[in-house]
C-alpha positions, 0 to 999 in steps of 0.5 A, spaced: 658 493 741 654 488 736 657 487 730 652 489 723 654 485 719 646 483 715 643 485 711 635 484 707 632 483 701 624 484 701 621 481 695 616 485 694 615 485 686 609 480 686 602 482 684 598 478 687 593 475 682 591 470 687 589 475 692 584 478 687 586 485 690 587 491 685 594 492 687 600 489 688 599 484 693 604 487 697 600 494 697 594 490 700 592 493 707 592 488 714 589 491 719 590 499 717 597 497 714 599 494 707 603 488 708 610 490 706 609 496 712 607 490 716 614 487 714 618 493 714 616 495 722 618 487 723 625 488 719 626 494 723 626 491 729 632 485 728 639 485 731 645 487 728 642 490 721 645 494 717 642 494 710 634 492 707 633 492 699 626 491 697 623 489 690 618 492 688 613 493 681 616 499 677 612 505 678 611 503 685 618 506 688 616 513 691 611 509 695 616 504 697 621 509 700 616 513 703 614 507 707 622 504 709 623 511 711 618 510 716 619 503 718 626 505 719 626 512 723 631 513 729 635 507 726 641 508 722 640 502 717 641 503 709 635 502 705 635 502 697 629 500 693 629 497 686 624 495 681 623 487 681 624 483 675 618 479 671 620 473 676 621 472 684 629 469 682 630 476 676 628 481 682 632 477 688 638 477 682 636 485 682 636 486 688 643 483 690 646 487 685 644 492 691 648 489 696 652 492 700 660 488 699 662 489 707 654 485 708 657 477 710 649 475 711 643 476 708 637 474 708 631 474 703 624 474 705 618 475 702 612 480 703 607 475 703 609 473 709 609 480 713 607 477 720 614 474 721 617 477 727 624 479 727 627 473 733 625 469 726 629 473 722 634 473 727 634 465 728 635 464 722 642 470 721 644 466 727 644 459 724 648 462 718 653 465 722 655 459 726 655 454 720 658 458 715 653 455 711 645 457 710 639 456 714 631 455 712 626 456 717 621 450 717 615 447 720 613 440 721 607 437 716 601 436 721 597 432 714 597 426 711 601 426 705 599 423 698 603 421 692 596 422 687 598 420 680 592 420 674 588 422 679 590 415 684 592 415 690 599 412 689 602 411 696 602 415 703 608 419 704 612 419 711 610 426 714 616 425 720 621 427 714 618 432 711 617 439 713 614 446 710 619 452 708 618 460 710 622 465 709 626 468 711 631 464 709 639 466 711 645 466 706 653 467 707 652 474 702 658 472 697 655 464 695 648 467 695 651 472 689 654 467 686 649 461 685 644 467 683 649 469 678 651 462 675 643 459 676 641 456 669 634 455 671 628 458 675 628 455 682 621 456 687 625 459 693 633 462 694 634 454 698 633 450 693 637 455 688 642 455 693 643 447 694 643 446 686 650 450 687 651 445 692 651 450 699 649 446 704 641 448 708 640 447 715 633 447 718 631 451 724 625 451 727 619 456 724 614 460 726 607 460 725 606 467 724 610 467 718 605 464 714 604 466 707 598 470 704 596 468 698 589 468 698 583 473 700 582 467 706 589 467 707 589 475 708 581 474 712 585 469 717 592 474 718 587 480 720 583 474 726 591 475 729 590 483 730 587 485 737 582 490 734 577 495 740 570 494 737 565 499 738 558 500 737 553 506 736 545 507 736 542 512 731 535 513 730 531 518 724 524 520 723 520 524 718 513 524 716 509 523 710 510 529 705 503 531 702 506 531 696 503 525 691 508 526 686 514 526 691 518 518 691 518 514 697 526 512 698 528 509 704 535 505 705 537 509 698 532 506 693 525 508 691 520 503 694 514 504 688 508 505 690 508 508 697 509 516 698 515 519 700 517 523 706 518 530 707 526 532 709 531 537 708 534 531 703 530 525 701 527 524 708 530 517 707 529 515 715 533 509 714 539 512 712 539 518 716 539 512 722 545 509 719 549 515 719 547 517 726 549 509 728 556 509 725 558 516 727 554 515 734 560 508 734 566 512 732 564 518 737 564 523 730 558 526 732 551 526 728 548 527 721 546 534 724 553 536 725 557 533 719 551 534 714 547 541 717 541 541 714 544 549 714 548 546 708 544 548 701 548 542 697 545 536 702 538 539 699 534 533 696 540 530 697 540 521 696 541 516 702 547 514 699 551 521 699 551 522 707 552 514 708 558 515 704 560 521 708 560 517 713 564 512 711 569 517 709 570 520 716 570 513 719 576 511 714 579 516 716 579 515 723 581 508 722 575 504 723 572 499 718 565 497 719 563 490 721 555 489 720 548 494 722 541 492 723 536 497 722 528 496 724 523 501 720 517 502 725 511 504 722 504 501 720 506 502 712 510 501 708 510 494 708 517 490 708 518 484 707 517 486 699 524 490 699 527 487 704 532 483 699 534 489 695 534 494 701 539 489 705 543 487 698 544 495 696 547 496 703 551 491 705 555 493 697 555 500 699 557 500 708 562 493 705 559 489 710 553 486 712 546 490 713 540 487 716 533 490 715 527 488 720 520 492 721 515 493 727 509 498 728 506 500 734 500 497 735 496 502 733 500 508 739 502 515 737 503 518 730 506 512 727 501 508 729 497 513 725 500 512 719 503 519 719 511 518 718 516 513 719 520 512 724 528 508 724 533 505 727 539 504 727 545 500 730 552 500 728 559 495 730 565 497 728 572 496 729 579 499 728 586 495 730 589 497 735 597 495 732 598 490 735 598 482 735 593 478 739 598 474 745 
Protein backbone atom coordinates (compact mmCIF):
# COMPACT_ATOMS: atom_id res chain seq x y z
CA UNK A 1 0.00 0.00 0.00
CA UNK A 2 1.41 3.63 -1.00
CA UNK A 3 2.34 5.40 1.97
CA UNK A 4 0.62 9.12 1.64
CA UNK A 5 2.78 11.05 3.07
CA UNK A 6 3.00 14.51 0.60
CA UNK A 7 1.58 17.31 0.51
CA UNK A 8 1.08 20.71 -2.07
CA UNK A 9 1.21 24.15 -1.56
CA UNK A 10 -0.33 25.90 -4.85
CA UNK A 11 0.68 29.84 -4.67
CA UNK A 12 -2.20 31.21 -6.12
CA UNK A 13 -2.08 34.88 -4.71
CA UNK A 14 -0.37 36.57 -7.72
CA UNK A 15 -2.44 39.27 -9.67
CA UNK A 16 -0.82 38.93 -12.64
CA UNK A 17 -0.07 42.53 -13.72
CA UNK A 18 2.41 41.59 -16.24
CA UNK A 19 -0.38 39.43 -17.80
CA UNK A 20 -2.57 42.46 -18.36
CA UNK A 21 -5.62 40.32 -17.44
CA UNK A 22 -8.47 41.97 -15.42
CA UNK A 23 -8.34 39.21 -12.94
CA UNK A 24 -6.04 37.33 -10.90
CA UNK A 25 -3.66 35.68 -13.08
CA UNK A 26 -4.55 32.32 -11.73
CA UNK A 27 -8.04 32.93 -12.79
CA UNK A 28 -7.01 33.75 -16.40
CA UNK A 29 -8.85 31.00 -18.83
CA UNK A 30 -6.22 28.42 -21.17
CA UNK A 31 -7.91 26.46 -23.34
CA UNK A 32 -11.51 26.74 -21.53
CA UNK A 33 -9.75 26.20 -18.23
CA UNK A 34 -8.25 28.86 -15.75
CA UNK A 35 -4.76 28.24 -14.87
CA UNK A 36 -5.22 27.09 -11.29
CA UNK A 37 -7.89 24.36 -12.86
CA UNK A 38 -5.28 23.25 -15.04
CA UNK A 39 -2.81 22.96 -12.07
CA UNK A 40 -5.15 21.30 -9.79
CA UNK A 41 -6.34 18.49 -12.23
CA UNK A 42 -2.59 17.89 -12.84
CA UNK A 43 -1.85 17.79 -8.62
CA UNK A 44 -4.77 15.70 -8.74
CA UNK A 45 -3.08 12.91 -10.58
CA UNK A 46 0.36 12.63 -8.21
CA UNK A 47 1.05 9.41 -5.98
CA UNK A 48 0.91 9.24 -2.60
CA UNK A 49 -0.87 12.41 -1.81
CA UNK A 50 -2.56 13.39 0.95
CA UNK A 51 -2.86 17.27 1.14
CA UNK A 52 -3.06 20.71 -1.51
CA UNK A 53 -3.09 23.93 0.31
CA UNK A 54 -3.86 26.67 -2.37
CA UNK A 55 -3.28 30.71 -1.51
CA UNK A 56 -5.31 32.70 -3.17
CA UNK A 57 -6.34 36.63 -3.22
CA UNK A 58 -8.83 37.39 -0.38
CA UNK A 59 -12.13 37.21 -1.62
CA UNK A 60 -11.13 34.64 -4.15
CA UNK A 61 -12.02 31.30 -1.72
CA UNK A 62 -15.38 30.26 -2.63
CA UNK A 63 -14.11 30.13 -6.23
CA UNK A 64 -11.02 28.29 -5.33
CA UNK A 65 -12.80 25.58 -3.13
CA UNK A 66 -15.41 25.06 -5.87
CA UNK A 67 -12.51 24.34 -8.31
CA UNK A 68 -10.16 21.89 -5.88
CA UNK A 69 -13.55 20.30 -4.98
CA UNK A 70 -13.81 19.37 -8.70
CA UNK A 71 -9.99 18.69 -9.42
CA UNK A 72 -10.07 16.20 -6.46
CA UNK A 73 -13.63 14.23 -6.81
CA UNK A 74 -13.25 10.31 -6.07
CA UNK A 75 -9.86 11.19 -4.54
CA UNK A 76 -9.82 10.89 -0.72
CA UNK A 77 -7.15 14.00 -0.64
CA UNK A 78 -7.26 16.93 2.06
CA UNK A 79 -7.51 20.46 0.73
CA UNK A 80 -7.65 23.72 2.55
CA UNK A 81 -7.68 27.10 1.04
CA UNK A 82 -6.02 30.15 2.47
CA UNK A 83 -5.95 33.87 1.77
CA UNK A 84 -2.07 34.78 0.24
CA UNK A 85 -0.15 37.42 1.72
CA UNK A 86 0.98 40.78 -0.18
CA UNK A 87 4.05 38.87 -1.06
CA UNK A 88 4.75 35.01 -2.72
CA UNK A 89 7.09 34.07 0.58
CA UNK A 90 4.07 35.79 3.14
CA UNK A 91 1.38 33.49 1.40
CA UNK A 92 3.62 30.18 1.29
CA UNK A 93 4.34 31.12 5.07
CA UNK A 94 0.42 31.24 5.48
CA UNK A 95 -0.24 28.21 3.92
CA UNK A 96 2.25 26.12 5.86
CA UNK A 97 0.47 27.13 8.53
CA UNK A 98 -2.19 24.92 6.96
CA UNK A 99 0.00 21.87 6.89
CA UNK A 100 -1.02 18.62 8.01
CA UNK A 101 1.83 17.71 10.90
CA UNK A 102 2.02 13.89 9.92
CA UNK A 103 2.93 15.44 5.91
CA UNK A 104 6.97 14.43 5.93
CA UNK A 105 7.19 16.16 2.31
CA UNK A 106 5.79 18.97 0.76
CA UNK A 107 5.95 20.55 -2.46
CA UNK A 108 5.39 24.15 -3.24
CA UNK A 109 4.44 25.21 -6.95
CA UNK A 110 3.20 28.07 -8.56
CA UNK A 111 -0.07 28.30 -10.50
CA UNK A 112 1.81 30.25 -13.24
CA UNK A 113 3.04 27.09 -14.14
CA UNK A 114 -0.08 24.91 -14.71
CA UNK A 115 0.98 22.64 -17.23
CA UNK A 116 3.59 20.93 -15.16
CA UNK A 117 2.37 17.37 -15.14
CA UNK A 118 2.26 15.27 -11.87
CA UNK A 119 5.58 12.80 -12.95
CA UNK A 120 7.38 16.43 -12.54
CA UNK A 121 5.73 16.59 -9.13
CA UNK A 122 6.58 13.33 -8.32
CA UNK A 123 10.28 13.26 -9.46
CA UNK A 124 11.01 15.89 -7.41
CA UNK A 125 8.95 14.01 -4.13
CA UNK A 126 11.03 11.05 -4.89
CA UNK A 127 14.48 12.87 -4.88
CA UNK A 128 13.32 14.37 -1.50
CA UNK A 129 12.50 11.49 0.04
CA UNK A 130 15.81 9.42 -1.10
CA UNK A 131 18.21 12.22 0.19
CA UNK A 132 16.24 13.42 2.99
CA UNK A 133 17.24 16.84 1.90
CA UNK A 134 15.28 19.03 -0.99
CA UNK A 135 14.98 18.71 -4.61
CA UNK A 136 14.77 21.49 -7.53
CA UNK A 137 13.50 20.75 -11.14
CA UNK A 138 16.10 22.60 -13.44
CA UNK A 139 16.53 23.14 -17.18
CA UNK A 140 19.82 23.40 -18.96
CA UNK A 141 20.55 27.23 -20.43
CA UNK A 142 20.22 27.00 -24.21
CA UNK A 143 21.59 30.99 -24.74
CA UNK A 144 24.68 32.71 -24.63
CA UNK A 145 24.83 34.54 -20.92
CA UNK A 146 26.14 38.18 -20.61
CA UNK A 147 27.32 39.73 -17.59
CA UNK A 148 26.09 43.74 -18.99
CA UNK A 149 27.23 46.29 -16.30
CA UNK A 150 26.57 50.14 -17.25
CA UNK A 151 24.88 49.09 -20.29
CA UNK A 152 28.56 47.08 -21.19
CA UNK A 153 28.94 43.81 -21.67
CA UNK A 154 31.52 42.65 -19.26
CA UNK A 155 32.14 39.06 -19.68
CA UNK A 156 30.44 35.81 -21.29
CA UNK A 157 29.47 33.52 -18.41
CA UNK A 158 29.72 29.80 -18.77
CA UNK A 159 26.08 28.18 -19.62
CA UNK A 160 27.13 24.54 -18.85
CA UNK A 161 27.17 25.35 -15.18
CA UNK A 162 23.90 27.18 -15.02
CA UNK A 163 20.59 26.09 -14.95
CA UNK A 164 17.01 27.55 -14.92
CA UNK A 165 14.67 26.59 -11.82
CA UNK A 166 10.68 25.53 -11.85
CA UNK A 167 8.83 24.42 -9.68
CA UNK A 168 7.54 22.56 -7.81
CA UNK A 169 10.06 22.40 -5.73
CA UNK A 170 10.27 19.63 -2.86
CA UNK A 171 10.98 19.92 0.80
CA UNK A 172 11.54 17.78 4.08
CA UNK A 173 8.01 19.63 5.67
CA UNK A 174 9.21 20.20 9.05
CA UNK A 175 12.79 22.03 7.84
CA UNK A 176 10.76 23.91 5.31
CA UNK A 177 8.27 25.21 8.16
CA UNK A 178 11.26 26.02 9.91
CA UNK A 179 13.49 28.34 7.31
CA UNK A 180 10.05 30.02 6.81
CA UNK A 181 9.51 30.75 10.17
CA UNK A 182 13.33 32.05 11.00
CA UNK A 183 13.60 33.93 7.38
CA UNK A 184 14.73 37.54 8.13
CA UNK A 185 14.62 38.30 4.29
CA UNK A 186 12.29 38.13 1.04
CA UNK A 187 14.00 35.53 -1.14
CA UNK A 188 12.85 34.95 -5.02
CA UNK A 189 11.84 31.21 -4.77
CA UNK A 190 11.32 28.44 -1.49
CA UNK A 191 15.42 26.97 -2.92
CA UNK A 192 17.11 29.97 -2.26
CA UNK A 193 14.91 30.56 1.43
CA UNK A 194 15.96 27.31 2.00
CA UNK A 195 19.59 27.26 1.34
CA UNK A 196 20.27 30.34 3.20
CA UNK A 197 19.20 28.27 6.24
CA UNK A 198 21.47 25.87 5.16
CA UNK A 199 19.43 22.96 3.49
CA UNK A 200 21.20 21.41 0.84
CA UNK A 201 19.10 21.45 -2.89
CA UNK A 202 19.70 18.70 -5.21
CA UNK A 203 18.89 19.31 -8.94
CA UNK A 204 16.40 17.00 -11.15
CA UNK A 205 16.14 17.23 -14.57
CA UNK A 206 12.97 19.66 -15.50
CA UNK A 207 10.49 19.73 -17.70
CA UNK A 208 9.52 21.83 -20.61
CA UNK A 209 5.84 21.81 -19.96
CA UNK A 210 6.29 23.87 -16.78
CA UNK A 211 7.08 26.87 -18.14
CA UNK A 212 5.70 29.88 -16.35
CA UNK A 213 3.15 32.31 -17.82
CA UNK A 214 3.83 35.48 -17.01
CA UNK A 215 3.20 37.43 -20.30
CA UNK A 216 0.04 37.50 -22.94
CA UNK A 217 2.81 36.01 -25.23
CA UNK A 218 3.58 33.46 -22.57
CA UNK A 219 -0.12 32.52 -22.34
CA UNK A 220 -0.66 32.97 -26.49
CA UNK A 221 2.07 30.14 -26.68
CA UNK A 222 0.50 27.52 -23.59
CA UNK A 223 -2.50 27.32 -25.51
CA UNK A 224 -0.44 26.45 -28.98
CA UNK A 225 0.15 23.13 -26.69
CA UNK A 226 -3.57 22.51 -26.64
CA UNK A 227 -4.95 20.19 -29.39
CA UNK A 228 -8.08 22.09 -30.46
CA UNK A 229 -11.13 20.67 -33.31
CA UNK A 230 -11.30 23.28 -35.51
CA UNK A 231 -14.57 24.20 -37.57
CA UNK A 232 -16.09 26.11 -40.21
CA UNK A 233 -19.25 27.38 -41.35
CA UNK A 234 -20.76 29.35 -44.28
CA UNK A 235 -23.74 32.10 -43.99
CA UNK A 236 -24.97 34.03 -46.61
CA UNK A 237 -27.72 36.88 -46.03
CA UNK A 238 -29.92 39.02 -48.68
CA UNK A 239 -32.12 42.21 -48.47
CA UNK A 240 -33.37 44.60 -50.99
CA UNK A 241 -33.29 48.17 -51.25
CA UNK A 242 -35.93 49.87 -48.94
CA UNK A 243 -37.72 52.68 -50.84
CA UNK A 244 -37.55 54.52 -47.68
CA UNK A 245 -35.33 57.59 -48.58
CA UNK A 246 -34.89 58.40 -44.87
CA UNK A 247 -34.06 54.96 -43.85
CA UNK A 248 -29.71 54.50 -43.11
CA UNK A 249 -28.06 51.94 -44.72
CA UNK A 250 -26.06 49.81 -42.26
CA UNK A 251 -24.21 46.95 -43.01
CA UNK A 252 -21.47 45.23 -40.71
CA UNK A 253 -23.11 47.23 -37.50
CA UNK A 254 -22.34 51.01 -38.71
CA UNK A 255 -24.13 53.16 -40.88
CA UNK A 256 -22.55 53.78 -44.39
CA UNK A 257 -23.75 57.51 -45.00
CA UNK A 258 -25.04 58.39 -48.22
CA UNK A 259 -26.25 55.03 -49.33
CA UNK A 260 -30.17 53.97 -48.75
CA UNK A 261 -30.72 51.50 -46.43
CA UNK A 262 -32.03 47.81 -46.69
CA UNK A 263 -35.61 46.56 -45.93
CA UNK A 264 -35.47 43.57 -43.04
CA UNK A 265 -37.45 42.58 -39.78
CA UNK A 266 -34.10 44.24 -38.15
CA UNK A 267 -31.99 46.80 -39.90
CA UNK A 268 -31.33 44.58 -42.88
CA UNK A 269 -27.74 44.58 -42.24
CA UNK A 270 -26.66 41.62 -45.01
CA UNK A 271 -23.51 41.36 -43.53
CA UNK A 272 -24.06 40.69 -40.07
CA UNK A 273 -26.85 38.52 -40.60
CA UNK A 274 -24.34 36.25 -42.98
CA UNK A 275 -21.74 36.33 -40.03
CA UNK A 276 -24.40 35.17 -37.64
CA UNK A 277 -25.40 32.48 -40.00
CA UNK A 278 -21.42 31.53 -40.63
CA UNK A 279 -20.40 31.22 -36.89
CA UNK A 280 -23.81 29.20 -35.55
CA UNK A 281 -23.57 27.02 -39.36
CA UNK A 282 -19.74 26.38 -37.59
CA UNK A 283 -20.69 25.27 -34.21
CA UNK A 284 -23.92 23.43 -35.54
CA UNK A 285 -26.26 26.03 -33.33
CA UNK A 286 -28.63 26.61 -36.24
CA UNK A 287 -29.13 29.62 -38.12
CA UNK A 288 -30.17 33.50 -37.33
CA UNK A 289 -34.10 32.27 -38.17
CA UNK A 290 -33.94 30.01 -35.14
CA UNK A 291 -32.02 31.52 -32.49
CA UNK A 292 -33.32 35.18 -33.77
CA UNK A 293 -37.13 34.62 -35.37
CA UNK A 294 -38.23 37.26 -37.06
CA UNK A 295 -41.45 35.97 -34.99
CA UNK A 296 -39.53 37.59 -31.90
CA UNK A 297 -41.21 41.47 -31.96
CA UNK A 298 -38.03 42.49 -29.59
CA UNK A 299 -35.38 41.75 -32.43
CA UNK A 300 -37.64 44.45 -34.75
CA UNK A 301 -35.22 47.19 -36.25
CA UNK A 302 -32.75 45.67 -34.10
CA UNK A 303 -28.65 46.55 -34.66
CA UNK A 304 -26.15 43.87 -36.41
CA UNK A 305 -24.36 44.10 -33.01
CA UNK A 306 -27.35 42.54 -31.07
CA UNK A 307 -27.69 38.99 -33.15
CA UNK A 308 -23.81 38.95 -33.33
CA UNK A 309 -23.46 39.07 -29.83
CA UNK A 310 -26.18 36.62 -29.53
CA UNK A 311 -23.97 34.47 -31.29
CA UNK A 312 -21.05 34.83 -29.62
CA UNK A 313 -22.92 34.12 -26.30
CA UNK A 314 -24.23 30.62 -27.76
CA UNK A 315 -20.66 29.62 -28.98
CA UNK A 316 -19.06 30.69 -25.45
CA UNK A 317 -21.42 28.60 -24.02
CA UNK A 318 -20.72 25.76 -26.03
CA UNK A 319 -16.97 26.12 -25.65
CA UNK A 320 -16.07 27.69 -28.82
CA UNK A 321 -14.01 30.90 -29.50
CA UNK A 322 -13.90 32.25 -32.75
CA UNK A 323 -10.71 32.24 -34.94
CA UNK A 324 -11.22 34.83 -37.80
CA UNK A 325 -14.30 35.39 -40.57
CA UNK A 326 -14.06 36.86 -44.01
CA UNK A 327 -17.29 38.36 -45.36
CA UNK A 328 -17.71 39.57 -49.54
CA UNK A 329 -20.60 41.95 -50.04
CA UNK A 330 -22.03 41.08 -53.60
CA UNK A 331 -23.58 43.88 -55.29
CA UNK A 332 -23.16 46.63 -57.81
CA UNK A 333 -23.43 49.51 -55.04
CA UNK A 334 -22.51 50.37 -52.19
CA UNK A 335 -18.85 50.96 -52.73
CA UNK A 336 -16.50 49.29 -50.64
CA UNK A 337 -13.31 50.36 -50.41
CA UNK A 338 -14.24 53.36 -48.60
CA UNK A 339 -15.67 51.64 -45.36
CA UNK A 340 -13.63 48.97 -45.78
CA UNK A 341 -11.06 49.93 -42.83
CA UNK A 342 -13.64 51.11 -40.25
CA UNK A 343 -16.17 47.91 -41.07
CA UNK A 344 -13.07 45.36 -40.50
CA UNK A 345 -11.94 47.47 -37.36
CA UNK A 346 -15.56 47.77 -35.75
CA UNK A 347 -15.83 43.81 -36.20
CA UNK A 348 -12.86 42.39 -35.52
CA UNK A 349 -13.10 44.43 -31.78
CA UNK A 350 -16.68 43.29 -31.40
CA UNK A 351 -16.24 39.05 -32.94
CA UNK A 352 -12.39 39.33 -30.73
CA UNK A 353 -10.78 38.24 -33.81
CA UNK A 354 -9.67 38.93 -36.89
CA UNK A 355 -12.49 40.07 -39.95
CA UNK A 356 -11.93 40.74 -43.31
CA UNK A 357 -14.14 42.38 -45.78
CA UNK A 358 -13.99 41.85 -49.58
CA UNK A 359 -16.59 43.04 -52.18
CA UNK A 360 -17.53 41.62 -56.06
CA UNK A 361 -20.77 42.28 -58.48
CA UNK A 362 -22.22 40.11 -60.76
CA UNK A 363 -21.57 41.62 -63.89
CA UNK A 364 -24.44 43.24 -64.54
CA UNK A 365 -26.61 39.47 -63.90
CA UNK A 366 -29.69 39.15 -62.06
CA UNK A 367 -31.35 41.45 -59.12
CA UNK A 368 -27.87 42.47 -57.87
CA UNK A 369 -26.53 43.44 -60.97
CA UNK A 370 -29.47 45.51 -61.31
CA UNK A 371 -28.98 47.35 -58.12
CA UNK A 372 -32.00 46.13 -56.36
CA UNK A 373 -30.64 44.58 -53.10
CA UNK A 374 -27.32 43.27 -51.49
CA UNK A 375 -26.25 40.12 -51.18
CA UNK A 376 -23.62 38.76 -48.42
CA UNK A 377 -21.59 36.09 -47.41
CA UNK A 378 -19.95 35.10 -44.89
CA UNK A 379 -17.39 32.17 -43.60
CA UNK A 380 -16.51 31.50 -39.90
CA UNK A 381 -13.22 29.39 -38.26
CA UNK A 382 -13.87 28.54 -35.19
CA UNK A 383 -12.16 26.25 -32.48
CA UNK A 384 -12.81 24.60 -28.90
CA UNK A 385 -9.91 22.64 -27.10
CA UNK A 386 -10.32 19.17 -26.88
CA UNK A 387 -8.69 19.03 -23.09
CA UNK A 388 -6.09 17.81 -23.92
CA UNK A 389 -2.17 18.35 -24.53
CA UNK A 390 -0.92 18.15 -27.92
CA UNK A 391 1.59 14.64 -28.00
Amino acid sequence: MTVRDLAVVVVAAGLGTRLGADKPKAFVNLAEKSLLQHTLENVADIAALEQVIIAVPAGHEQQTAELADAALAGKSVRFDVVPGGTTRQQSIQIALGALDPDVEVVLVHDAARALAPALLFEKVAAEVRRSGLAALPVMHVVDTIKRVDDEIVRETIDRNTLRAAQTPQGFVASALKDAYENAKHEYTDDAALAQAHGIQINAVEGDARAFKITTADDLAAAELRFARNMRTGIGTDVHRFTDDAAKPLYLGTVIWDGERGLDGHSDGDAVSHAIVDALLSAAGLGDIGSNFGVDRPEFAGANGRVFIEGALNLLAENGYRVENVAVQIIGNRPKVAPHRDRVESVLTALIGAPVTLGATTTDGLGFLGNSEGVAAVASALISRAEGRLKS
